[in-house]
C-alpha positions as CSV (number, residue, x, y, z in Angstrom):
1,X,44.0,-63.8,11.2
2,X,43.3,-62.5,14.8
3,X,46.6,-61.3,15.4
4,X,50.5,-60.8,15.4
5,X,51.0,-64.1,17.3
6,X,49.4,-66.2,14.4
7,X,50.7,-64.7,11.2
8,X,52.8,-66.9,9.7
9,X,55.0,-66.1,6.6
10,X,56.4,-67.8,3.8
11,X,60.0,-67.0,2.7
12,X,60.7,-68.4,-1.1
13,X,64.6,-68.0,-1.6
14,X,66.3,-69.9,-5.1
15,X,69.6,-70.0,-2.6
16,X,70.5,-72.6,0.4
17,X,70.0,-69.6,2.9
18,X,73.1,-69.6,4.5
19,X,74.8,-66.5,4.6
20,X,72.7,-63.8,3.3
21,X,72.1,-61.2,5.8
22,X,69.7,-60.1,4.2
23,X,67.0,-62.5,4.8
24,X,68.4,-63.4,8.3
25,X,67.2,-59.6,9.3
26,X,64.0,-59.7,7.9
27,X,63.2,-62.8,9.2
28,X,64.4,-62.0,12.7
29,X,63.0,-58.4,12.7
30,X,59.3,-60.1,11.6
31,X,59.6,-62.9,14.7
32,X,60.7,-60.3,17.1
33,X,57.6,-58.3,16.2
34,X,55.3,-61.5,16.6
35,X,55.5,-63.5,13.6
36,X,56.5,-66.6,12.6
37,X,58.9,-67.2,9.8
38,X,58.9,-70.5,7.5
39,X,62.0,-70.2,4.6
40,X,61.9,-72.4,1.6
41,X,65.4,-72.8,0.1
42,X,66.9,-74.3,-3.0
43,X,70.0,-76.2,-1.9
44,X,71.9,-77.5,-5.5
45,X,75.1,-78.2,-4.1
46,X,73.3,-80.9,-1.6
47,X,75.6,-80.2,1.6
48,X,73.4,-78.3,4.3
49,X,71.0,-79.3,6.5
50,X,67.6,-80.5,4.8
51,X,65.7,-78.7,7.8
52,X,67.1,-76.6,9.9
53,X,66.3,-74.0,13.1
54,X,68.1,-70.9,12.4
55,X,67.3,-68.5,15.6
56,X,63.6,-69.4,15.5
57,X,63.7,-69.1,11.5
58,X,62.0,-72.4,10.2
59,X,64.1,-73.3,7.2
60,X,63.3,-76.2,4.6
61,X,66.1,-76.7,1.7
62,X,64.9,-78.8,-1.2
63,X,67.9,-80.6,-3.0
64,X,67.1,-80.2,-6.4
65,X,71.2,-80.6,-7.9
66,X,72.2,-78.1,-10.5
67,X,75.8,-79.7,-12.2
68,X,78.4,-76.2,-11.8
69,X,79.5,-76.8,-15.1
70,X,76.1,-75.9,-16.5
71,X,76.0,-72.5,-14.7
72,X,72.9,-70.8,-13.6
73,X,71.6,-68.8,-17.3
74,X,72.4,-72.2,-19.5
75,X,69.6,-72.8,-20.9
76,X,67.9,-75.1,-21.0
77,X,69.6,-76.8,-17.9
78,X,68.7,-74.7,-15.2
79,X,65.3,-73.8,-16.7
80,X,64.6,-77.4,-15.9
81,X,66.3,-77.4,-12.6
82,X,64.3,-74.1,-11.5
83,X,61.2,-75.8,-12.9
84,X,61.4,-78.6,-10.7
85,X,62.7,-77.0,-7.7
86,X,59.6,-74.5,-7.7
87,X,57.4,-78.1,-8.1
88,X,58.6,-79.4,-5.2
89,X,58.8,-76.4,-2.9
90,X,54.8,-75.9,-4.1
91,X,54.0,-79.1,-2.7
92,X,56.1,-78.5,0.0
93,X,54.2,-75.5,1.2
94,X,50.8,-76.5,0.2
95,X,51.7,-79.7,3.0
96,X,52.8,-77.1,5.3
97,X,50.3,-74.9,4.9
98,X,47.5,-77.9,5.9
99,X,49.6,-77.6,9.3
100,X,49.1,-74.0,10.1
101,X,48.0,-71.7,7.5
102,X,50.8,-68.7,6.1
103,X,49.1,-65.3,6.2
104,X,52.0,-63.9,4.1
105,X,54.3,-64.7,1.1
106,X,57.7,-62.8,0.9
107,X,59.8,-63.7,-2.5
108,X,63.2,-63.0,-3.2
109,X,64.5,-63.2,-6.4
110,X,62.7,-62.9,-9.9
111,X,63.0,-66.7,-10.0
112,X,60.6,-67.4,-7.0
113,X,58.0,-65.1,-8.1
114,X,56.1,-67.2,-10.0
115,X,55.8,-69.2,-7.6
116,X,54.9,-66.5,-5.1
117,X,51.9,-65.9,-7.3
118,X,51.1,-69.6,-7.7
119,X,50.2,-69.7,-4.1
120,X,49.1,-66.3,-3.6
121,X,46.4,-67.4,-6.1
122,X,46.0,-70.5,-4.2
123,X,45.7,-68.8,-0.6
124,X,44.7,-65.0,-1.2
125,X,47.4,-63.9,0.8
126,X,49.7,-60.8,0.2
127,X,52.8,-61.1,-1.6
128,X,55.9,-59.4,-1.2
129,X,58.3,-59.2,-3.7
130,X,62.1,-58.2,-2.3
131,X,64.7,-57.2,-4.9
132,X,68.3,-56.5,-5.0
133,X,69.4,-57.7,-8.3
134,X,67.7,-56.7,-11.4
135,X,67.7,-60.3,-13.0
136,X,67.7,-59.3,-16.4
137,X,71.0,-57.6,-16.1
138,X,72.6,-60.6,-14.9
139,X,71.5,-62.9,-18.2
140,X,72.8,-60.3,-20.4
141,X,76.6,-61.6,-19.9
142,X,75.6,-65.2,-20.9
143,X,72.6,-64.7,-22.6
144,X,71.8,-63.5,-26.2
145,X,70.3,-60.0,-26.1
146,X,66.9,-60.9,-27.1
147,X,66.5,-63.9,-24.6
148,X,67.6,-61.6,-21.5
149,X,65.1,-58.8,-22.8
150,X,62.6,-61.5,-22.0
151,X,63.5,-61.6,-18.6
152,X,62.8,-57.6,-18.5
153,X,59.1,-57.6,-19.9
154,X,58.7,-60.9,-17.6
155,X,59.2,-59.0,-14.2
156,X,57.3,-56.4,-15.5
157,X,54.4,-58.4,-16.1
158,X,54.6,-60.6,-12.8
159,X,55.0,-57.5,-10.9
160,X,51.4,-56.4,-11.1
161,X,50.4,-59.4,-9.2
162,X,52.8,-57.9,-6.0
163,X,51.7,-56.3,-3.6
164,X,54.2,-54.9,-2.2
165,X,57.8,-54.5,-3.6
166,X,60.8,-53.7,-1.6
167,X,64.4,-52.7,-3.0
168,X,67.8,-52.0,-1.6
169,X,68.0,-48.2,-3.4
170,X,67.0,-45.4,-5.0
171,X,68.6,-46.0,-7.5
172,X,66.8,-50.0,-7.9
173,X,63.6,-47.6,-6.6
174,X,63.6,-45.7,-9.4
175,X,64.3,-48.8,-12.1
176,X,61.2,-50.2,-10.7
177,X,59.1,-46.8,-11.1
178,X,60.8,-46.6,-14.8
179,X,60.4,-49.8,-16.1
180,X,57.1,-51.3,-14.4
181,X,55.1,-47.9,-12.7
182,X,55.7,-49.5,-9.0
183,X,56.2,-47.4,-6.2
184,X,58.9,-49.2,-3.9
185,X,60.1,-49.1,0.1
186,X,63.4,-49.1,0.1
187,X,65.2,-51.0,2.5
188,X,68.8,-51.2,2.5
189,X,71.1,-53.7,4.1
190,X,71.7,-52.0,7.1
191,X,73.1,-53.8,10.4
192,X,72.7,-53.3,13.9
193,X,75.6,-51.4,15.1
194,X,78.6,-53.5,16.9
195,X,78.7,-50.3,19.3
196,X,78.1,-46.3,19.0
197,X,81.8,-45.9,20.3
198,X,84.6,-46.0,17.7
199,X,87.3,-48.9,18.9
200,X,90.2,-48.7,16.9
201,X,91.7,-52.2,15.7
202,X,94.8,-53.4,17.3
203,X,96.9,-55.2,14.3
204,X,100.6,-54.9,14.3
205,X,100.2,-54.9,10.4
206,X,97.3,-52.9,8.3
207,X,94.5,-56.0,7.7
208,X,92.5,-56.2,5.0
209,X,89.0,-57.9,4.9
210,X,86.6,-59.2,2.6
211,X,84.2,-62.1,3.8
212,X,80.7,-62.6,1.3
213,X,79.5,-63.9,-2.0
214,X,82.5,-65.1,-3.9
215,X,82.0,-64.4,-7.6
216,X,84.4,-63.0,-10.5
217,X,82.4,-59.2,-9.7
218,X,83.9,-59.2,-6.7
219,X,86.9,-58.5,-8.3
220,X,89.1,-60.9,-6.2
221,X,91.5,-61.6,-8.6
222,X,92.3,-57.7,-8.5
223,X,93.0,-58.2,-5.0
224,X,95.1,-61.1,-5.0
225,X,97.4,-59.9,-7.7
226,X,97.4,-56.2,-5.7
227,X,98.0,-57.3,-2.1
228,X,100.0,-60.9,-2.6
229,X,103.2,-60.1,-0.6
230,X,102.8,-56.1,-0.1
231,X,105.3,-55.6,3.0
232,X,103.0,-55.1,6.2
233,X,99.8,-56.0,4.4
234,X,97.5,-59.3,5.5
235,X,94.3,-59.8,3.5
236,X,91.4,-62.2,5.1
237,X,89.2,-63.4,2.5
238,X,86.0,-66.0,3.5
239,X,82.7,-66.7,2.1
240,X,80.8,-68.8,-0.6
241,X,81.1,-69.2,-4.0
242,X,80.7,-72.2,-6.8
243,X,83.5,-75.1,-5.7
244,X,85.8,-74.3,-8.5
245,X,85.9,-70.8,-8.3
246,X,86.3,-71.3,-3.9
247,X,89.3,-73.7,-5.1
248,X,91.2,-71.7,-7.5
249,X,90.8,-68.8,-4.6
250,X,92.1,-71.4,-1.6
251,X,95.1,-72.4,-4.1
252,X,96.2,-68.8,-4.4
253,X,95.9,-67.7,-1.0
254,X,98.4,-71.2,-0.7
255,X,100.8,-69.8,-2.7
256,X,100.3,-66.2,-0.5
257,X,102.6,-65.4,2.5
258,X,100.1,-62.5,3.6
259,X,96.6,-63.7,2.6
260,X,94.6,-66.0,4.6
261,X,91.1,-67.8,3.2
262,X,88.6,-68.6,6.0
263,X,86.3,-70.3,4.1
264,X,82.4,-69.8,5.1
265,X,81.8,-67.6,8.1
266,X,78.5,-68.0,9.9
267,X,76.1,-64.8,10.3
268,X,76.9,-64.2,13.8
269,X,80.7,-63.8,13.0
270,X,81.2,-61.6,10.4
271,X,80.6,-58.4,12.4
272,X,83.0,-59.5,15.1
273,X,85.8,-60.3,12.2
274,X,85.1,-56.9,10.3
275,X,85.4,-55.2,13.8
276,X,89.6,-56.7,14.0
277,X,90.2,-55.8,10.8
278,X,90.9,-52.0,9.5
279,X,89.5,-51.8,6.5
280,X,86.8,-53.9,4.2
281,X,87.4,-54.3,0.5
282,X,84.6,-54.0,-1.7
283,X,85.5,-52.9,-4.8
284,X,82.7,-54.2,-7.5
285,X,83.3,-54.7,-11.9
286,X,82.1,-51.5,-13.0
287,X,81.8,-53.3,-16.1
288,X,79.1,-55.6,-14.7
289,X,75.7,-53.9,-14.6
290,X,74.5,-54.9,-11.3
291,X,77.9,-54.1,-10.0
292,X,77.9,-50.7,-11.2
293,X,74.3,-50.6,-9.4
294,X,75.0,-52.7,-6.6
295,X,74.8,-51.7,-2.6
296,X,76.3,-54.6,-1.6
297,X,76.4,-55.6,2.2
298,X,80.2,-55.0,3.0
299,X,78.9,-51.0,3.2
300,X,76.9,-51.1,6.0
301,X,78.8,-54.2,7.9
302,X,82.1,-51.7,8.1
303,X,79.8,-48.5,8.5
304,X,78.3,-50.6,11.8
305,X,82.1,-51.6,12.6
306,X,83.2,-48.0,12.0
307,X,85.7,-49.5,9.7
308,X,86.3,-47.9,6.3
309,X,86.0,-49.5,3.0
310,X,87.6,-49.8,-0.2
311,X,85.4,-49.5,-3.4
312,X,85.4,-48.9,-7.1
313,X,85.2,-45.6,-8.2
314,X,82.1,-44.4,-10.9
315,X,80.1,-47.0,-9.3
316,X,76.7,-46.4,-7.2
317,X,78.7,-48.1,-4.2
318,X,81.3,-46.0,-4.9
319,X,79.9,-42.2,-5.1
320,X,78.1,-43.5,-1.8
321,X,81.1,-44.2,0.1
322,X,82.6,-40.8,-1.4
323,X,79.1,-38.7,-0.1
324,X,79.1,-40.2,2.9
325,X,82.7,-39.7,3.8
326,X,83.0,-43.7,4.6
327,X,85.8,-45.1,2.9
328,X,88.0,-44.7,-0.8
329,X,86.7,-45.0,-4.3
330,X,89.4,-45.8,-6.4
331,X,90.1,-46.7,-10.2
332,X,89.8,-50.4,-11.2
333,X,93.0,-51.4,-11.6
334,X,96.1,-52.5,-10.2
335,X,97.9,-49.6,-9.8
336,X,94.9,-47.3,-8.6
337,X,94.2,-50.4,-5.6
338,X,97.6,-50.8,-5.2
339,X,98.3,-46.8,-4.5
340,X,94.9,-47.0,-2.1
341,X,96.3,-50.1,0.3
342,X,99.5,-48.5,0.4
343,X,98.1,-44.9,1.3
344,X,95.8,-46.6,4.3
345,X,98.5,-48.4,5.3
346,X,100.7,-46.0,6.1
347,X,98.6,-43.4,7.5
348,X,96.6,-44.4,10.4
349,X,95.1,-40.9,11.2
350,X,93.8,-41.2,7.3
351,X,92.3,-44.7,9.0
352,X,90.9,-43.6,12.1
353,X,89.1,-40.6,10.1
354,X,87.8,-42.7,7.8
355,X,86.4,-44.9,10.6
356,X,84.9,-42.6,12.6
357,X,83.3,-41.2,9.7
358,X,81.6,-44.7,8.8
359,X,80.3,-45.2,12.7
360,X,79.2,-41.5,12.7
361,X,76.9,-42.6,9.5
362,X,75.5,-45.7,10.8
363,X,74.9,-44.1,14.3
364,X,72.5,-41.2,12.7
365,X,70.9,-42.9,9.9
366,X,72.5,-46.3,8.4
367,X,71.4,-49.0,10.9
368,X,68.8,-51.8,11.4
369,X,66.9,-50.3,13.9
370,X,65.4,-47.6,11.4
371,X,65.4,-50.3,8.7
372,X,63.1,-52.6,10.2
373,X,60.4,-50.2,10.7
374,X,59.7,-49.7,7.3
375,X,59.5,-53.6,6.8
376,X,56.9,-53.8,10.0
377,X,54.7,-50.8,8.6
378,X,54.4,-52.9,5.5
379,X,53.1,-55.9,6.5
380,X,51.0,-54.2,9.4
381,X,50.1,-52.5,6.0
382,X,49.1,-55.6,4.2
383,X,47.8,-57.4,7.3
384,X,44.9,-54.0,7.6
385,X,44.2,-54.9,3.7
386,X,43.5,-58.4,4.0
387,X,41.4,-57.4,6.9
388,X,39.1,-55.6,4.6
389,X,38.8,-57.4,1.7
């Protein structure tokens, strides 16, 4: 390692990579700094590119399939599938390793760590572990109690082989302290800001958005059944999700005179789409434990739009949004959703405030740019270690 312009580093993600921000920032915030980003994806629906150059990110999707109907905590299905998916992508980077060594591993998700470690081991390089989701959490649903704990004292165990860990939270900061005795960097999913001037959106009727992971938790049913047909109300709904859940939403929006489904939205889009609309709709189960945890992207996307949002009240989402000022945190239900459209819809100046509050946030202290320092002081961090060992 003789500097920036040769460190290379290794991405492990257990998704197709997409449409999460998330690792698009990273990635592009470590190139722009002088290093070069390889991702190794898990693609089990089969239908993206096998290789792929994403901005100057070096992506490689292995197709290991995963049959939907097994879902991802039956067990022993997708125990098997993970198994063999984390075989291949070993090879995988062991051949592209022999190419042009990686100076750095970078794993996201409790299910790529082990093998994160497997080839730390291998190379000696520094491993960083990034972590939204506690995993255990979301097993408990599907999972009998005693199997998800496993998943707990797992992490906990694999952790100590990290060397770094980074979050999305204090709250997920203080889990990690908690549970396992790491000290975390917390990193949330901040965006570059759209512009530091509030621009009002110009829609004859009030537009509801909501483009991202499309999953029961993010409670779209409550939308569709709130917003289907209110007078002077369109909702704009896009993303990806498991095929029959994306069906059962495209049939209903169908059947909608006022709600329009867009399907997946590439990266470079969604900011521009948020920006026409006037408000985002995030409003997470509270009854789901990484929901009532969760910092979800839509936040900071309408914070850099200087759009408000919409999410559930009691949640850690939603006491954010009512600190900052951002947005509403309402009730989970119909009638408490419902009463929240209706109020924003009528009330532009309620709107506008709202708006400018969320821009005002992201301007001082909610963006990238102060972000992605904190990732670049950790691996010129681990990059001064390796030096020394």
């Amino acid at each position: 390692m003789t500097g920036k312009l040769q460190m290379r580093v290794l991405m492990l993600v257990s998704s197709p990579f997409i449409t999460d921000p998330r690792i698009y920032n990273e990635a592009q915030t470590l190139i722009k700094a002088g290093y070069s980003v390889t991702v190794l994806a898990w693609d089990r629906e089969k239908n993206a590119q096998v290789q792929q150059d994403m901005d100057g990110i070096e992506i490689f999707r292995l197709r290991i399939p995963v049959p939907f109907k097994y879902g991802i905590a039956k067990v022993p299905w997708h125990a098997l599938h993970l198994a063999a998916w984390q075989c291949e992508a070993y090879c995988t980077a062991l051949r592209l390793n022999k190419q042009r060594p990686f100076s750095f591993i970078h794993c996201y998700f409790l299910d790529t760590l082990p093998l994160g470690i497997a080839l730390k081991r291998k190379w000696k390089a520094p491993l960083v572990f990034d972590v939204r989701d506690i995993y255990g959490n979301m097993l408990q649903s599907t999972l009998p109690a005693p199997l998800a704990r496993l998943f707990f004292s797992l992490e906990k165990k694999l952790l100590k082989y990290v060397d770094s860990v980074i979050t999305v939270s204090e709250i997920m900061s203080k889990y990690f302290e908690d549970s396992a005795g790491r000290t975390t960097t917390i990193i949330m999913n901040c965006k570059r800001l759209v512009s530091s001037e509030y621009q009002p959106p110009a829609n004859s009727k009030f537009t509801l958005l909501y483009i991202g992971t499309l999953h029961k938790i993010r409670s779209m049913d409550l939308l569709f059944s709130v917003a289907a047909g209110l007078p002077d109300v369109d909702c704009i709904i896009g993303g990806i999700g498991q095929p029959g859940y994306i069906s059962m939403l495209q049939e209903q929006a169908r059947k909608s005179n006022n709600i329009s489904f867009v399907g997946r939205v590439p990266f470079a889009e969604v900011l521009k789409i948020t920006q026409t609309s006037d408000a985002v709709f995030c409003m997470l189960d509270p009854g789901d434990i990484n929901g009532k945890i969760g910092m979800p992207n839509k936040l900071f996307e309408a914070m850099a739009c200087g759009r408000l949002i919409i999410c559930t009240k009691g949640t850690y989402s939603g006491d954010f949004v009512e600190r900052e000022g951002t947005g509403l945190a309402v009730d989970y239900s119909e009638a408490a959703l419902k009463e929240a459209i209706v109020s924003l819809r009528d009330n532009r100046e309620l709107r506008e405030n709202l708006g400018r509050n969320a821009l005002r946030a992201a301007v001082t202290r909610y963006n990238w740019t102060n972000e992605e320092k904190k990732l670049l002081e950790i691996y010129a961090g681990l990059q001064d270690r390796s030096k020394g060992r």
